[in-house]
C-alpha positions as CSV (number, residue, x, y, z in Angstrom):
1,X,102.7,126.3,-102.0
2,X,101.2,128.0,-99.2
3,X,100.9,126.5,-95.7
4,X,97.3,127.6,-95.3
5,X,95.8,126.2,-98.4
6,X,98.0,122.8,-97.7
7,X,95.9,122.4,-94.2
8,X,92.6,123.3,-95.9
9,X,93.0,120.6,-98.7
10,X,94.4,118.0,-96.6
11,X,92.1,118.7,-93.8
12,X,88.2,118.9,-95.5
13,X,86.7,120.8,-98.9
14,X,85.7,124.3,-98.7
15,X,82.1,123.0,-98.5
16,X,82.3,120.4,-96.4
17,X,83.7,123.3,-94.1
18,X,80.8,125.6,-94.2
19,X,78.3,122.5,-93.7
20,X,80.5,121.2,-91.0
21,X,80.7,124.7,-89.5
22,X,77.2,124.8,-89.0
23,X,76.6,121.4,-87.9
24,X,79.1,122.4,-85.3
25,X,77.3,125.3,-83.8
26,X,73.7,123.8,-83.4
27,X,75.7,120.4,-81.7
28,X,78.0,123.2,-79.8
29,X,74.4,125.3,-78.6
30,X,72.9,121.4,-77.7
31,X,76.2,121.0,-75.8
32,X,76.4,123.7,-73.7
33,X,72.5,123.1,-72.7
34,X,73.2,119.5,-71.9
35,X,73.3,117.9,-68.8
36,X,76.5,116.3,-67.3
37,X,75.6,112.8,-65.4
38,X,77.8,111.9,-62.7
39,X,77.1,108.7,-61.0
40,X,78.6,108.5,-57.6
41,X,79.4,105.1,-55.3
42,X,80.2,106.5,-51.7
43,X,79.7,105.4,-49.0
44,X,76.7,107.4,-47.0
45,X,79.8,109.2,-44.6
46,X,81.4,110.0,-47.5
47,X,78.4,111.6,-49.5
48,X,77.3,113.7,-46.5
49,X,80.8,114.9,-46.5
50,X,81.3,115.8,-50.2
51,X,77.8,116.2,-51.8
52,X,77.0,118.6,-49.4
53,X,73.7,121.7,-50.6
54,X,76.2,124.5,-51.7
55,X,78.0,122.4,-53.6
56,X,74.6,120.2,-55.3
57,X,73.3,123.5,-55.7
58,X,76.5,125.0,-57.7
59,X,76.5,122.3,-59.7
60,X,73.2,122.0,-61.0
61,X,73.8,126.0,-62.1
62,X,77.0,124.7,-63.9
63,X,74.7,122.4,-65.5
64,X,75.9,119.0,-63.5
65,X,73.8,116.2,-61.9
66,X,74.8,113.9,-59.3
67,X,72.8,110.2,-59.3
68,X,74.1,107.4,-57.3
69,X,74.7,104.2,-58.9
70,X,74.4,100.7,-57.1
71,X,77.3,98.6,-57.7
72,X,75.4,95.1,-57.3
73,X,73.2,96.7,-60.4
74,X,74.7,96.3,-64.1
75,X,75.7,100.4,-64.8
76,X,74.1,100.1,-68.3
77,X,70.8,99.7,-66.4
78,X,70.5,102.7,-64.4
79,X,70.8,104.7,-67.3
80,X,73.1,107.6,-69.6
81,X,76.3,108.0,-66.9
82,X,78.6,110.5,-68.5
83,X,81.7,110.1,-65.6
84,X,81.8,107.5,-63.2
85,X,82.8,108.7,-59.5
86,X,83.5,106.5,-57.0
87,X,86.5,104.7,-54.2
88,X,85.7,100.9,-55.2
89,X,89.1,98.6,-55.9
90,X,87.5,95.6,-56.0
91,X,87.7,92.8,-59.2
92,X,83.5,92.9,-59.4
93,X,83.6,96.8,-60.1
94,X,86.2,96.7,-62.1
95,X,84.2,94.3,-64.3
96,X,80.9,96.0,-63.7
97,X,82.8,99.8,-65.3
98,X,84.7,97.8,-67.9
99,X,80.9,96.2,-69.2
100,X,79.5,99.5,-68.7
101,X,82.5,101.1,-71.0
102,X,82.1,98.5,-73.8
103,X,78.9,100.1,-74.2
104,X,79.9,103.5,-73.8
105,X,83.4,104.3,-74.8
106,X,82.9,107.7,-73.9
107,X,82.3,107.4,-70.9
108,X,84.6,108.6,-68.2
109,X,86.0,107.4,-65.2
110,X,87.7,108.8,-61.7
111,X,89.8,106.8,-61.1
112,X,90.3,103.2,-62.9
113,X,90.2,100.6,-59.9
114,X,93.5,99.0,-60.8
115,X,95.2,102.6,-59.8
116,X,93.4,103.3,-56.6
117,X,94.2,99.8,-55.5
118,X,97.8,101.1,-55.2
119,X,96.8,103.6,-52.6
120,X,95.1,100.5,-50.3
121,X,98.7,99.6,-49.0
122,X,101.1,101.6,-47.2
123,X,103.9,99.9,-48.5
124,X,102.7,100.1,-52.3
125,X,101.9,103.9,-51.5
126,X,104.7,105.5,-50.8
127,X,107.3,103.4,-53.2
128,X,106.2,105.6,-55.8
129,X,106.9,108.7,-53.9
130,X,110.6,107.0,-52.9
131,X,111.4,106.7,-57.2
132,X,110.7,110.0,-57.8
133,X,114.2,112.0,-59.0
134,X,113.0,115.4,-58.6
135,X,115.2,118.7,-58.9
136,X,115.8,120.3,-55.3
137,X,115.4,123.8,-56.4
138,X,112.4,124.3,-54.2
139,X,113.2,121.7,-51.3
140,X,113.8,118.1,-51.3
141,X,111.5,115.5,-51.1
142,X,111.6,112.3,-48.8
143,X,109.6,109.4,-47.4
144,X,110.3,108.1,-43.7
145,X,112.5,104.8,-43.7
146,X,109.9,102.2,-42.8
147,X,108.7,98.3,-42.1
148,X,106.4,96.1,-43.2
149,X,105.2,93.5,-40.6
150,X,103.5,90.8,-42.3
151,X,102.7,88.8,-38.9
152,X,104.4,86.9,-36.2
153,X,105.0,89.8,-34.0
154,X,107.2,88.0,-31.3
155,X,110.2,88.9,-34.0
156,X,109.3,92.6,-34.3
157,X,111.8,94.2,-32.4
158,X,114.5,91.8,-33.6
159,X,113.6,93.0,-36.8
160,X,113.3,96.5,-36.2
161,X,116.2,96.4,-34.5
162,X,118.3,94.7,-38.0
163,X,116.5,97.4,-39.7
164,X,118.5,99.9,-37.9
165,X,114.9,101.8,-37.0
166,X,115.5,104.4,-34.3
167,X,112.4,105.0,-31.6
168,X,110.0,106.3,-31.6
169,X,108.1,104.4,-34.6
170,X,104.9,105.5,-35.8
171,X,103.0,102.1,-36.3
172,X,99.8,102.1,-39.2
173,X,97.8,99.6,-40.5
174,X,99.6,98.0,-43.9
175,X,95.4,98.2,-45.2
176,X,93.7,101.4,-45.9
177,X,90.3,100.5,-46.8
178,X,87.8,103.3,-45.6
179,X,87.4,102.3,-42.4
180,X,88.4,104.8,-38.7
181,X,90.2,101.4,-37.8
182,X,92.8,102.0,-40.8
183,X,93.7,105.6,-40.1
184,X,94.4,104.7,-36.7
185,X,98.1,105.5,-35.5
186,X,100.4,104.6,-32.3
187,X,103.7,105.6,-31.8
188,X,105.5,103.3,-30.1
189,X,108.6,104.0,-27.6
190,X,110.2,100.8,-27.1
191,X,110.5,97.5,-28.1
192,X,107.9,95.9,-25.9
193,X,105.5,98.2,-26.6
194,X,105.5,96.6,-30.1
195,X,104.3,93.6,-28.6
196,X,100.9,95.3,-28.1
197,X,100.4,96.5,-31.7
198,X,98.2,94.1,-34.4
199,X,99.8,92.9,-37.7
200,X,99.9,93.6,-40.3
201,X,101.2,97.0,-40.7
202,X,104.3,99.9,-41.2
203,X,106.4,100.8,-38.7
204,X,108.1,104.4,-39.9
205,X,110.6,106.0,-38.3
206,X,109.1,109.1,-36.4
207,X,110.6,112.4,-37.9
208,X,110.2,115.6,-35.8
209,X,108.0,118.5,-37.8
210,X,106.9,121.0,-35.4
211,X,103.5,119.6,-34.9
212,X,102.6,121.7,-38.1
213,X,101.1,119.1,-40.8
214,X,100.6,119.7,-44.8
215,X,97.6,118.4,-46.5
216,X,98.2,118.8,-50.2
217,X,95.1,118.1,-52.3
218,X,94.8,117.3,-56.0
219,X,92.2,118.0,-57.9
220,X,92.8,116.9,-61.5
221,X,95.8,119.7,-62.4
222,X,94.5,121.5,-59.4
223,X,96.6,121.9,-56.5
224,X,95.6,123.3,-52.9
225,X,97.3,122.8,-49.7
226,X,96.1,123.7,-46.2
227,X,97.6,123.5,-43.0
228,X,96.8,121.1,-40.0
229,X,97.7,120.5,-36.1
230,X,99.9,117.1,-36.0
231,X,102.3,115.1,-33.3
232,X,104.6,117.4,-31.2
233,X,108.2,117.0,-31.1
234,X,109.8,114.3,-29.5
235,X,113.1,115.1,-27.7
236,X,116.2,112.7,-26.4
237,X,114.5,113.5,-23.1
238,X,111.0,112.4,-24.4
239,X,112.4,109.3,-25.6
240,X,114.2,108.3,-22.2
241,X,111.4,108.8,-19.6
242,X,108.5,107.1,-21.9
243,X,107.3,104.0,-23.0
244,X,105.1,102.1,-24.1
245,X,102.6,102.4,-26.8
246,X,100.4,105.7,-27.5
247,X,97.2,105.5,-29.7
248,X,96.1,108.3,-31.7
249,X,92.8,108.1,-33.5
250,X,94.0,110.8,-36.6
251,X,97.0,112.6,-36.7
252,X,96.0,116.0,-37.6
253,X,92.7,117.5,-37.1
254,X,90.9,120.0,-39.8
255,X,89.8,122.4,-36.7
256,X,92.9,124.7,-35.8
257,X,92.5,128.2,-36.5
258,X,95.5,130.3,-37.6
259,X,95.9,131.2,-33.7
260,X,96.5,128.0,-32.8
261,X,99.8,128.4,-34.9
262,X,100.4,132.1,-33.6
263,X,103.0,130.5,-31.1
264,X,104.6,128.5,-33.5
265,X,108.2,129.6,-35.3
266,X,107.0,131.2,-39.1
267,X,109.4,129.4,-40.3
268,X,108.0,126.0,-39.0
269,X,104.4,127.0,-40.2
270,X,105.5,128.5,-43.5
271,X,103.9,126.7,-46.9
272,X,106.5,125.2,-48.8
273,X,106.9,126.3,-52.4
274,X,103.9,126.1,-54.8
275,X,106.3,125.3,-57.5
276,X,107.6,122.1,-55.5
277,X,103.5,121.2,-54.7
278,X,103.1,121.6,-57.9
279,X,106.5,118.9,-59.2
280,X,105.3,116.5,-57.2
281,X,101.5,115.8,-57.5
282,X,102.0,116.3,-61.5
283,X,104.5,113.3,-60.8
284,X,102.5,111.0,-58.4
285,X,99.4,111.8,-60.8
286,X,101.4,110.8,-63.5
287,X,103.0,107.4,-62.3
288,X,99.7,106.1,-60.4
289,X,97.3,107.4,-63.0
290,X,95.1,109.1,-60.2
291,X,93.6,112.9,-60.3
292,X,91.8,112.7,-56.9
293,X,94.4,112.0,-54.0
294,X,95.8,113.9,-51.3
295,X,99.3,113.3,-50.1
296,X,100.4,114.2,-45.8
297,X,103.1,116.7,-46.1
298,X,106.1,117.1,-42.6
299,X,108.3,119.4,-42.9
300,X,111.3,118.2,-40.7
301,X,112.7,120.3,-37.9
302,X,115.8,122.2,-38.3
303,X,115.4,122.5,-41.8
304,X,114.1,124.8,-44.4
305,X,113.1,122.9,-47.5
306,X,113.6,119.0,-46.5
307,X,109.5,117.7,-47.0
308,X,108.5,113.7,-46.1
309,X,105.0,112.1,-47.3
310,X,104.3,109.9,-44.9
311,X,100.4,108.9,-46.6
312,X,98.6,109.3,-49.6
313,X,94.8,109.4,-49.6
314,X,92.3,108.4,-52.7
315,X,89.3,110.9,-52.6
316,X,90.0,112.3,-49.5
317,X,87.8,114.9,-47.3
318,X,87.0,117.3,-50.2
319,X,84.7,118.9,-48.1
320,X,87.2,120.5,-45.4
321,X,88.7,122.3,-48.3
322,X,87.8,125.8,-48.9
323,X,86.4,126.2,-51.9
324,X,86.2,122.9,-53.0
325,X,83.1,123.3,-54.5
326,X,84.4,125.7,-57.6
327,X,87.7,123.7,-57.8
328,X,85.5,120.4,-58.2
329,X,82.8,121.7,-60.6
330,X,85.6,123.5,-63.0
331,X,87.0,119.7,-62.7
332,X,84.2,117.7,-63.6
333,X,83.2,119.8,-66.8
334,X,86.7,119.6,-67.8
335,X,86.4,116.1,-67.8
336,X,83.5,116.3,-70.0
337,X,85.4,119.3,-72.5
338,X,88.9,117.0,-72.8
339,X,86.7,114.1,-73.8
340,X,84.7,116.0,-76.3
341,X,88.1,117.1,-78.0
342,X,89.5,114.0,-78.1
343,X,88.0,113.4,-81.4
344,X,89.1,116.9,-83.4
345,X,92.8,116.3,-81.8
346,X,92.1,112.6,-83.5
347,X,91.4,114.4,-86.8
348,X,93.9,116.9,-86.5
349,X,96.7,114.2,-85.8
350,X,95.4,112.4,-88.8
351,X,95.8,115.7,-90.7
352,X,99.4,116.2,-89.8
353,X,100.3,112.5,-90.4
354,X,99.2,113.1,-94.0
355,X,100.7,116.9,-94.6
356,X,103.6,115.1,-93.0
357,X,104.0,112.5,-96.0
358,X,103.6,115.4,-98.3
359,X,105.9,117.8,-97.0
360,X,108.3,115.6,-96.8
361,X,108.2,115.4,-100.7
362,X,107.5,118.7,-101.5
363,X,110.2,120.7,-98.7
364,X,113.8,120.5,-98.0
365,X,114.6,118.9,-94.6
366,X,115.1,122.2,-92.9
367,X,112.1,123.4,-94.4
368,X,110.2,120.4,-92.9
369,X,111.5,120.8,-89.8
370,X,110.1,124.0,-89.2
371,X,106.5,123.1,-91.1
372,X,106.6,120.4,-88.6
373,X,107.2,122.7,-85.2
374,X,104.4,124.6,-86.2
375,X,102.0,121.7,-86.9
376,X,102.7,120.3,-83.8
377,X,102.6,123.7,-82.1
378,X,98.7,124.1,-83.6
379,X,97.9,120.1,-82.7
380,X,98.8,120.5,-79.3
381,X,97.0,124.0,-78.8
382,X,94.2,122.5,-80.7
């Protein structure tokens, strides 16, 4: 019994294969000439930042339209959306995609609600970042001890101090929802400076980094990193002749040129390992079930491969990234090319299932065993 003729009878009839092969390349040629729908719902800061004319125009060549959709409007109304792009959390547009999906099944979107609602609290953020048990080969990955201050801020710095929280604390609204106002920071010397600060929010330890800042964005299995100006070090010195409560609008700042960092030790500027970039957004993609984030990389001082995230950001500033417009485009029709093949990877699992139930009648156990590596090995190359 041969292997090949096993597939071919399980799988369809020789005739069903020529008529299906040239079914498949008139729907393949109406494909490739089709239009890809994205419907966008950004706010008008964030589309001037992302759907900006180079990037419209490589689209369009690429065979991808961007439409906006209104949120307050049933989706199913404002027409054939293909992949839904957007930053809404809320319960109403969670609905509203849900509706919209029970209609068209096919339809994709970036990202479900219920996993960018983790990335709306600081606390909730960076848990997932503190379970990860990743290998150290490449450098070792930690967040900044922190606290959550619900209200009440007359006990803050008894309860920083039973925290054990050393000075200075870098102090961030607990709510990240779009606004300047929640990407404000302060750094906070002293425990009456605390005093000054609104609740709620996270106070995290400060850890030295050399003023040097990683932004490491994902892009579906695409990731980039770039380097940004951040907080200078803060010495025993610093900490004893200042107080009080600093306020800084963004931490780093997407203007610094590479000789703003000509001063700086290599080894305090230096990238840290792809493969370790690389680890760790597969794993944060994985556990929050996000593909657009970008995560705020410190290196700390005096070491070599010992990395904190101190934020994660859903659908961050795509626009500051060079290149962004290839990386996204590539993204979106991949989207569109993994949905198309869900159904033949359907088919071909369904195929295996029953060659399975046959082969285990017809072969030995060993011989199964390695009929079933190289079913497995064509299903998932498929």
């Amino acid at each position: 019994m041969k292997l090949k003729g096993l597939f071919s009878h399980l799988c369809v009839d020789d005739d069903e294969t020529e008529e299906k092969t040239e079914d498949s390349d008139v729907s393949a040629s109406s494909e490739t000439e089709r239009i890809i729908v994205v419907g966008y719902v950004l706010t008008s800061k964030k589309k001037k930042s992302f759907l900006q004319p180079n990037f419209i125009r490589l689209a369009r060549i690429k065979g991808i339209d961007f439409v906006p959709i209104d949120p307050k409007i049933p989706i199913s109304e404002q027409g054939q959306i293909d992949i839904i792009l957007h930053k809404l959390a809320t319960a109403e547009w969670s609905q509203a995609i849900q509706e919209y999906r029970n209609i068209h099944p096919e339809a994709i979107v970036v990202d479900p609600p219920d996993a960018i609602r983790h990335l709306y609290n600081r606390q909730s953020m960076l848990e997932v970042v503190g379970d990860l048990k990743l290998p150290e080969s490449y450098g070792k990955i930690c967040i900044p001890r922190q606290l959550v201050i619900s209200e009440y801020l007359s006990s803050v710095p008894d309860e920083v101090k039973k925290a054990g929280l050393r000075y200075p604390l870098v102090a961030k609204p607990l709510v990240v929802d779009g606004s300047s106002k929640s990407h404000e920071l302060f750094l906070a010397y002293d425990h009456v400076s605390l005093l000054e600060l609104e609740a709620p929010m996270v106070l995290q330890e400060f850890v030295n980094h050399g003023g040097i800042l990683f932004k490491v964005f994902i892009v579906g299995e695409t990731t980039r990193v770039v380097k940004r100006s951040s907080l200078p070090n803060v010495t025993k010195s610093d900490i004893s002749k200042i107080s009080g409560v600093f306020r800084f609008p963004r931490i780093s700042r997407a203007e610094a040129s590479a000789a703003d960092y000509s001063d700086l030790d290599p080894c305090v500027t230096e990238l840290p390992a792809r493969p370790l970039l690389e680890m760790v957004a597969r794993e944060i993609s994985r556990r929050l079930g996000l593909r657009l984030f970008n995560m705020d990389m410190i290196r700390q001082s005096g070491t070599k491969d010992v990395y904190y995230i101190i934020d994660i950001n859903y659908f961050p500033g795509y626009g500051k990234l060079p290149e962004y417009e290839d990386i996204f485009t590539d993204f979106i029709l991949g989207c569109q090319q993994n949905e198309a093949l869900l159904p033949s990877l359907s088919a071909a699992v369904r195929c295996f299932s029953s060659l399975s139930s046959i082969a285990l009648v017809a072969f030995s156990p060993s011989a199964f065993a390695a009929l079933e590596f190289v079913a497995l090995s064509w299903i998932w190359n498929w």
